[in-house]
MDTraj code that builds the backbone (N, CA, C; nanometers):
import mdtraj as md
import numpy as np

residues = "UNK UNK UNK UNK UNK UNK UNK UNK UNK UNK UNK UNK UNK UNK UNK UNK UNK UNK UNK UNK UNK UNK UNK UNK UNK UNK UNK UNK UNK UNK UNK UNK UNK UNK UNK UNK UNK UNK UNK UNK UNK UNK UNK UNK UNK UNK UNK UNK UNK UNK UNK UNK UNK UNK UNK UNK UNK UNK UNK UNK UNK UNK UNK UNK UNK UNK UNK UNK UNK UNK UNK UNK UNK UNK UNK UNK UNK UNK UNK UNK UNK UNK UNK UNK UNK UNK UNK UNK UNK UNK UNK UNK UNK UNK UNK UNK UNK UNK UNK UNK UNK UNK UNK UNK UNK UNK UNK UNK UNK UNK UNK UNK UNK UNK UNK UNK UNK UNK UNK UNK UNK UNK UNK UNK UNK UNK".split()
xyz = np.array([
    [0.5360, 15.7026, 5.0197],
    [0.5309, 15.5885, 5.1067],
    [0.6658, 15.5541, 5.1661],
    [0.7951, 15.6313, 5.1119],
    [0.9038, 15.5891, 5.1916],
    [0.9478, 15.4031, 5.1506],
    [1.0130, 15.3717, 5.2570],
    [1.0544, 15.2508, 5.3289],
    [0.9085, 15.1708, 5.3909],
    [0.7650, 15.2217, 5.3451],
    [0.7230, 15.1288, 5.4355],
    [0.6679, 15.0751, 5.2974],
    [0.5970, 14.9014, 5.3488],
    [0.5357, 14.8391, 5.2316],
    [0.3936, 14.7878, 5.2823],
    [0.2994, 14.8284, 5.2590],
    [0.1381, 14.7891, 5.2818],
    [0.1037, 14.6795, 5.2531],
    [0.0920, 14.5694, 5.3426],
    [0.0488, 14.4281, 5.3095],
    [-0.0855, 14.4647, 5.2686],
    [-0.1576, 14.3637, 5.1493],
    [-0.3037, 14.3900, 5.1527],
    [-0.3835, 14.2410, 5.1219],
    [-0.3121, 14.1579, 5.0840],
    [-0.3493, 14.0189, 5.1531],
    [-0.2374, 13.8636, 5.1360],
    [-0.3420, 13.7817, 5.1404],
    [-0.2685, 13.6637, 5.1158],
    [-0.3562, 13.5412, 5.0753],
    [-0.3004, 13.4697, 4.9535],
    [-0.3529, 13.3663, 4.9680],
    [-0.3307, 13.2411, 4.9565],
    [-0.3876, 13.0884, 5.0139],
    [-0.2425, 13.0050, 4.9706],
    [-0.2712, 12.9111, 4.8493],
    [-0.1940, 12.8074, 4.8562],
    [-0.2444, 12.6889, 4.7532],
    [-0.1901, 12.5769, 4.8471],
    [-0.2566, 12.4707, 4.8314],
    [-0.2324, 12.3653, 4.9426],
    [-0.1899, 12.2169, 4.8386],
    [-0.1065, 12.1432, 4.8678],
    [-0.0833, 12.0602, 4.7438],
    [-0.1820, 11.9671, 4.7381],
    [-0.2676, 11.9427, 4.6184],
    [-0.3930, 11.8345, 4.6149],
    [-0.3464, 11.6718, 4.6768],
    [-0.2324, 11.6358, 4.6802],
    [-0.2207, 11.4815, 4.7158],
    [-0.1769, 11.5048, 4.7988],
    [-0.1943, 11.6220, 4.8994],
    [-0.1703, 11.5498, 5.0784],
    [-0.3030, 11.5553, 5.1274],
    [-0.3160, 11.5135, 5.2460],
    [-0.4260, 11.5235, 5.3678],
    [-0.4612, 11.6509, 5.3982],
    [-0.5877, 11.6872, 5.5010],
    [-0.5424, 11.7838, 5.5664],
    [-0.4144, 11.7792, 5.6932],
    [-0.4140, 11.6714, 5.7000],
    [-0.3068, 11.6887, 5.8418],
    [-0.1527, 11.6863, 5.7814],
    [-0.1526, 11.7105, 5.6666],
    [0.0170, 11.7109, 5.6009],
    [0.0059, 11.8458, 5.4999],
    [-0.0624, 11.9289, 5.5294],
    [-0.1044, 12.0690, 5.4541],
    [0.0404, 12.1573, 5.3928],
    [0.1425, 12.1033, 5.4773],
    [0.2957, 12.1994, 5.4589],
    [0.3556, 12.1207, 5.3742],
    [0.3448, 11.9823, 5.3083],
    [0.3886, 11.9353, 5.1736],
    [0.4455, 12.0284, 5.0998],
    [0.3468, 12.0633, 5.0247],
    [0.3970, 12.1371, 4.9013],
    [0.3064, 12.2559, 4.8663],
    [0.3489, 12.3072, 5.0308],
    [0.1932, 12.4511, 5.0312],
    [0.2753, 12.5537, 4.9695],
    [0.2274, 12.6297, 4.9195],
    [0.2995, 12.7755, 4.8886],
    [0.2034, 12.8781, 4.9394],
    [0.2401, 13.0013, 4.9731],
    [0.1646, 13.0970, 5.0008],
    [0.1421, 13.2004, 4.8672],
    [0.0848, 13.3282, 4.8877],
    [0.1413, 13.4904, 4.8233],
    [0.1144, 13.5570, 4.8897],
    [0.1526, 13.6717, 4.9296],
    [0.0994, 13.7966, 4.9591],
    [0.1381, 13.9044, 4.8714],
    [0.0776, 13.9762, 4.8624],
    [0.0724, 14.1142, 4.7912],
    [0.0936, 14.2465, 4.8376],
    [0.1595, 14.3396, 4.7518],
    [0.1611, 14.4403, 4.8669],
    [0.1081, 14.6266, 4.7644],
    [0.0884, 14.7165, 4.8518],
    [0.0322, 14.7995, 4.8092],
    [0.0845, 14.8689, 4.6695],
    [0.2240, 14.7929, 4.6481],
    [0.3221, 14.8891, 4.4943],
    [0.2580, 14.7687, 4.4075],
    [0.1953, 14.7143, 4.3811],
    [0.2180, 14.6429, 4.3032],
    [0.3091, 14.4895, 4.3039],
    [0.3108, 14.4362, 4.3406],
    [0.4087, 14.3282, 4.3446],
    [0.3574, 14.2290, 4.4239],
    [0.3623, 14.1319, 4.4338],
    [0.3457, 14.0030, 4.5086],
    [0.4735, 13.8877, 4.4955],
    [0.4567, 13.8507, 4.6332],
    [0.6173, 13.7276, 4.6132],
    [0.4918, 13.5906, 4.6604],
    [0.5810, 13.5022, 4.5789],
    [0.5195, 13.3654, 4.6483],
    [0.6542, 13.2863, 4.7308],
    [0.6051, 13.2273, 4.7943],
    [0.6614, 13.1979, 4.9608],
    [0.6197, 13.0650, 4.9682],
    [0.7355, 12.9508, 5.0114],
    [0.7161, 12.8301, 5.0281],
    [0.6572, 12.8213, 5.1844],
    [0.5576, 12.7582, 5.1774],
    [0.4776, 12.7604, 5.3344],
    [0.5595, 12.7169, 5.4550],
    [0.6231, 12.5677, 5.3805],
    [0.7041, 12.4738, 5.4854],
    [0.8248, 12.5921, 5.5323],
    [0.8750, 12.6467, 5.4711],
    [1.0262, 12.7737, 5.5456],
    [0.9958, 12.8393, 5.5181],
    [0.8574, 12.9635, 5.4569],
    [0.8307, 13.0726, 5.4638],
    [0.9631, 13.1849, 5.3784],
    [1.0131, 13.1238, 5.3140],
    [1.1238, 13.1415, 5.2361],
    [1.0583, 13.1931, 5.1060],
    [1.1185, 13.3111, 5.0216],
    [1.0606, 13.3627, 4.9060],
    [1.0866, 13.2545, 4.8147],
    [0.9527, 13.2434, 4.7308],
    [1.0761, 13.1911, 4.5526],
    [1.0582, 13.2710, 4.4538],
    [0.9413, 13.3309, 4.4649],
    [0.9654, 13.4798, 4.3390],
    [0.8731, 13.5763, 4.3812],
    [0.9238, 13.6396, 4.2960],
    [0.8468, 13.7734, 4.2480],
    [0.7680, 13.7904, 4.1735],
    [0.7087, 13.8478, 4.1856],
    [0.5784, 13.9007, 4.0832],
    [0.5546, 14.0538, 4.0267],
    [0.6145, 14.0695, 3.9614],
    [0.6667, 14.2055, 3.9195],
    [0.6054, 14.2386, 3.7609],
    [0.5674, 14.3951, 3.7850],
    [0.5100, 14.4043, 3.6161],
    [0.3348, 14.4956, 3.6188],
    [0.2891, 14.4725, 3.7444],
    [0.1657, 14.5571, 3.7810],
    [0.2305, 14.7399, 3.7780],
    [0.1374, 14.8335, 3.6853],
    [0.1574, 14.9510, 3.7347],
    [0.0543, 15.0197, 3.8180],
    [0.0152, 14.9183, 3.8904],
    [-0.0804, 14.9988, 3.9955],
    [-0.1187, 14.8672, 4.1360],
    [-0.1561, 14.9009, 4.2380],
    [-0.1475, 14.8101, 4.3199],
    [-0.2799, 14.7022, 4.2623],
    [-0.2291, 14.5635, 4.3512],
    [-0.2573, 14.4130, 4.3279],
    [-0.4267, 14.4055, 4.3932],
    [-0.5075, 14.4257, 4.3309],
    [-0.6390, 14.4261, 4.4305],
    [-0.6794, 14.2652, 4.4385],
    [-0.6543, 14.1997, 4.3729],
    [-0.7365, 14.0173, 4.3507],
    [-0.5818, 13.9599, 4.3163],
    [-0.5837, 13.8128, 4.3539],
    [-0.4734, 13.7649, 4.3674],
    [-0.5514, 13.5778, 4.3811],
    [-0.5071, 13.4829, 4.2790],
    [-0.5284, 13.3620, 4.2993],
    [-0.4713, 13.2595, 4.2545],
    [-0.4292, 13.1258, 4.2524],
    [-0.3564, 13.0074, 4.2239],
    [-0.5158, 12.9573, 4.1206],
    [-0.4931, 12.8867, 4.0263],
    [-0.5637, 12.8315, 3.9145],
    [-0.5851, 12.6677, 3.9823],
    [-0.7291, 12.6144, 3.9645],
    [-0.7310, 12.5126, 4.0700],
    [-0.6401, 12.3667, 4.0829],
    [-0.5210, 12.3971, 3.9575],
    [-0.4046, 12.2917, 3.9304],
    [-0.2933, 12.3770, 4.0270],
    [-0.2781, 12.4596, 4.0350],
    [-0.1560, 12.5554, 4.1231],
    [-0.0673, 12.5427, 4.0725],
    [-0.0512, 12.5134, 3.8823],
    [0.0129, 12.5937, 3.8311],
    [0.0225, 12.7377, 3.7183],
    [-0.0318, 12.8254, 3.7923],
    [-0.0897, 12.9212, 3.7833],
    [-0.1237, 13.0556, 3.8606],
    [-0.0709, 13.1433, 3.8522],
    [-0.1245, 13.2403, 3.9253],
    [-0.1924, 13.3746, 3.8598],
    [-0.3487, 13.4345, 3.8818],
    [-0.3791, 13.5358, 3.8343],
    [-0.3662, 13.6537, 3.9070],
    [-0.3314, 13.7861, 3.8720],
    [-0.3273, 13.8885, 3.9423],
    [-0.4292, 13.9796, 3.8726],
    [-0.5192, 14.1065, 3.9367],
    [-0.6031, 14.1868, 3.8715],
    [-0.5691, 14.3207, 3.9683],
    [-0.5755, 14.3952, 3.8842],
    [-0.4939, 14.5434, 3.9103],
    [-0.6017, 14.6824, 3.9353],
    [-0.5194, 14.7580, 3.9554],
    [-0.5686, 14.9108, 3.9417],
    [-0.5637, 14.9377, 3.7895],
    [-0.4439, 14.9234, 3.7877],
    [-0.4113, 14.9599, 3.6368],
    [-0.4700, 14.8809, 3.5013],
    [-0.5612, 14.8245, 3.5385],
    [-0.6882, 14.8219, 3.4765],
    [-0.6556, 14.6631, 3.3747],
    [-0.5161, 14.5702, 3.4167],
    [-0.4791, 14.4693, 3.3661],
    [-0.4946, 14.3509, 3.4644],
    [-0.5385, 14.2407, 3.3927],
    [-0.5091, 14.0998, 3.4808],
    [-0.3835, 14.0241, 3.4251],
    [-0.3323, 13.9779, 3.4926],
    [-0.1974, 13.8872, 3.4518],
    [-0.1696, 13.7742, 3.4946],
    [-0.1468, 13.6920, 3.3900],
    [-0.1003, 13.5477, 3.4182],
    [0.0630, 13.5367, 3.4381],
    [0.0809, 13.4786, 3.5660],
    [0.1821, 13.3726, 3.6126],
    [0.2280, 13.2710, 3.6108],
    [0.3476, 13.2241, 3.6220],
    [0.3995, 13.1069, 3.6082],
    [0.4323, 13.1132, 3.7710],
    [0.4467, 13.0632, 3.8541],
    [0.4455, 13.0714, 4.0123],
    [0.5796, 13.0178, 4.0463],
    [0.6349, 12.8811, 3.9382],
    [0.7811, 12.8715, 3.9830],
    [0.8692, 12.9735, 3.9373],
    [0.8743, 13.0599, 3.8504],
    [0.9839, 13.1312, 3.7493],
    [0.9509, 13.2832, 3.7869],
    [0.7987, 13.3090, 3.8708],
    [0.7787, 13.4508, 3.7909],
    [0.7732, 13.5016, 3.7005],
    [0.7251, 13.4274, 3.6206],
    [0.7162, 13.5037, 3.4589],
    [0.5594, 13.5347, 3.4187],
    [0.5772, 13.6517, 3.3841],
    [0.4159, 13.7091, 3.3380],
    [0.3790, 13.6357, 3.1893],
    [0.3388, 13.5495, 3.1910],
    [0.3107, 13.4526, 3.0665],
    [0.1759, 13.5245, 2.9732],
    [0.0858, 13.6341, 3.0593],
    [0.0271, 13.6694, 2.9874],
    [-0.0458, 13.8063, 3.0358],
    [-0.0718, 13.9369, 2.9631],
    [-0.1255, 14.0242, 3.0038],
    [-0.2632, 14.0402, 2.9641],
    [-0.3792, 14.0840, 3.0510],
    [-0.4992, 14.0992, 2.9687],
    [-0.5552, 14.1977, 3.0223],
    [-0.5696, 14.2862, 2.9043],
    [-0.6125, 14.4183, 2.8717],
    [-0.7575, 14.4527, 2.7537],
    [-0.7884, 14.5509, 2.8195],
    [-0.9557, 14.5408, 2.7865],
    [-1.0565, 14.6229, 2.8657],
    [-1.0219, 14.5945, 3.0192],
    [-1.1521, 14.6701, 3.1137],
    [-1.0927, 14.8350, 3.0602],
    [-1.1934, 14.9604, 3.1606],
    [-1.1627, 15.0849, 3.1447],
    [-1.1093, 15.1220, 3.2578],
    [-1.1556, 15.0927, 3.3288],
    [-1.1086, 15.0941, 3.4739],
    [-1.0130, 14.9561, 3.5983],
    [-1.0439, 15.0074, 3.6927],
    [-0.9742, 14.8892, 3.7929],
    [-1.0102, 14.7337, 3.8086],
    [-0.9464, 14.6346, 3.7617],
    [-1.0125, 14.4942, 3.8014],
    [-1.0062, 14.4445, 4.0141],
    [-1.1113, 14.4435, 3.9742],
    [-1.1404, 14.4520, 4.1489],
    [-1.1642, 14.3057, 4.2171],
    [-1.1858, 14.1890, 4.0589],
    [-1.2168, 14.0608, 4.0974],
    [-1.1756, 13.9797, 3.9923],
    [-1.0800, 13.8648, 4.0305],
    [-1.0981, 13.7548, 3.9112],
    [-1.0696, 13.6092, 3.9513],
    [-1.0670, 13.5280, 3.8606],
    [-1.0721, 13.4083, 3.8894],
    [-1.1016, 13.2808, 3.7579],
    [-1.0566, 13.1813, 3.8555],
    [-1.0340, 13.0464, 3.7138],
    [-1.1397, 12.9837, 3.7418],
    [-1.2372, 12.9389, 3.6391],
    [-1.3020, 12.8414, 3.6038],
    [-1.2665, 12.6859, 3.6999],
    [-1.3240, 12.6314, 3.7627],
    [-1.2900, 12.4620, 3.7966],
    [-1.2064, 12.4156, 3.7594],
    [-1.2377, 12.4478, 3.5946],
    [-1.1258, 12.3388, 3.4920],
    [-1.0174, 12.4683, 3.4946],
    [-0.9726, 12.5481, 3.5206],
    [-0.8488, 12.6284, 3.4559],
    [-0.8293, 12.6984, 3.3476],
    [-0.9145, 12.6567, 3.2993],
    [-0.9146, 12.6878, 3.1229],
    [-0.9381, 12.8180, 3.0921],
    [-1.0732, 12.8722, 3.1749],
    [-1.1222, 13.0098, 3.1596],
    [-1.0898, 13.1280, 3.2698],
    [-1.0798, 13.2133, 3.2318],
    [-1.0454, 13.3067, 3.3404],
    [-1.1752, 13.4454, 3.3548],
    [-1.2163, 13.4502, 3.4122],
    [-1.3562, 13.5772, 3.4811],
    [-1.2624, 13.7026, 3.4826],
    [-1.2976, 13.8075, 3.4783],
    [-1.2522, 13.9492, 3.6003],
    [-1.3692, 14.0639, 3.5785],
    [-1.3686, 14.1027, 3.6851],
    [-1.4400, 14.2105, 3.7193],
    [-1.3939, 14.3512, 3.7752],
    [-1.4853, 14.4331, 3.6793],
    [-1.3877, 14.5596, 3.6839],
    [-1.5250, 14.6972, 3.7574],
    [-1.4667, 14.7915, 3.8044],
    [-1.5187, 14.8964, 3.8329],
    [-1.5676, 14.9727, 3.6771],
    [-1.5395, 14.9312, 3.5837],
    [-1.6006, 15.0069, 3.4549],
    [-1.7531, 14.9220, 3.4806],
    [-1.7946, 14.8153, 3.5562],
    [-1.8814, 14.7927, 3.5373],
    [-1.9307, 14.6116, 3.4590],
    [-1.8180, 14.5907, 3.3708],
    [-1.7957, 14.4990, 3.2987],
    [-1.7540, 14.3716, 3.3565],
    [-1.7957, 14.2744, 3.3506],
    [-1.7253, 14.1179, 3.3354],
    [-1.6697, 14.0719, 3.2522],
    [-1.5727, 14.0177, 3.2180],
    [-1.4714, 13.9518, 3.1146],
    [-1.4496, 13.8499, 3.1209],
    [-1.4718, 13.7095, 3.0528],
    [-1.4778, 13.5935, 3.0385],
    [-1.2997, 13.6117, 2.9328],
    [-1.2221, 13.4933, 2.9433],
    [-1.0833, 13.5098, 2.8660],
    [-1.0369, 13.3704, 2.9005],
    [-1.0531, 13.3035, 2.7198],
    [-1.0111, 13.2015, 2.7433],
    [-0.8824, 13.1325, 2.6332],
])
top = md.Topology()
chain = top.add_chain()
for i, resn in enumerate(residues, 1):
    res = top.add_residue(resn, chain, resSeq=i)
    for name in ("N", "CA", "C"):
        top.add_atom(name, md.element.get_by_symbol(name[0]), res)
traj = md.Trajectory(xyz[None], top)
């Protein structure tokens, strides 16, 4: 792949105590890219604040926990990982599927975490 880097998405978090018409408060973005890695990005200056480093295979699912402090990532490499979104710190790895997690996500409350994998399997992790 060289010098080039494959965007493959983005998603944001919007801060719960503004409006919609004051959305750049305390928005943050992510995007992800095809090595593995994702940065999160303050919306208002589009300015990095971290990294997301620690996937050995590219980032297929990518989400903020519905408090936004939280971020889940789900991989090729067959792991989902918890974030801390101000620090970048992988606070937690979860390992288990056989194959690629292709989907995941937080519960309402935060508490629980889903993923879905190409082995076929769903994983509840709480």
């Amino acid at each position: 792949m060289g010098g080039f880097h494959f965007f493959i998405g983005i998603v944001f978090r919007i801060c719960p105590k503004c409006s919609e018409k004051q959305r750049n408060h305390d928005a943050e973005y992510i995007h992800y890219l095809l090595q593995g890695t994702a940065r999160v990005y303050n919306a208002a200056n589009h300015k990095c604040m971290v990294k997301l480093e620690g996937h050995e295979g590219e980032i297929s699912k990518i989400c903020f926990n519905p408090q936004g402090s939280r971020i889940l990532t789900g991989s090729s490499d067959k792991t989902a990982r918890l974030w801390d979104p101000r620090t970048g710190q992988c606070l937690q790895v979860l390992e288990g599927h056989s194959d690629e997690i292709f989907s995941c996500a937080f519960n309402y409350e935060g508490n629980a975490i889903i993923t879905g994998s190409k082995d076929n399997t769903c994983r509840i992790w709480r």
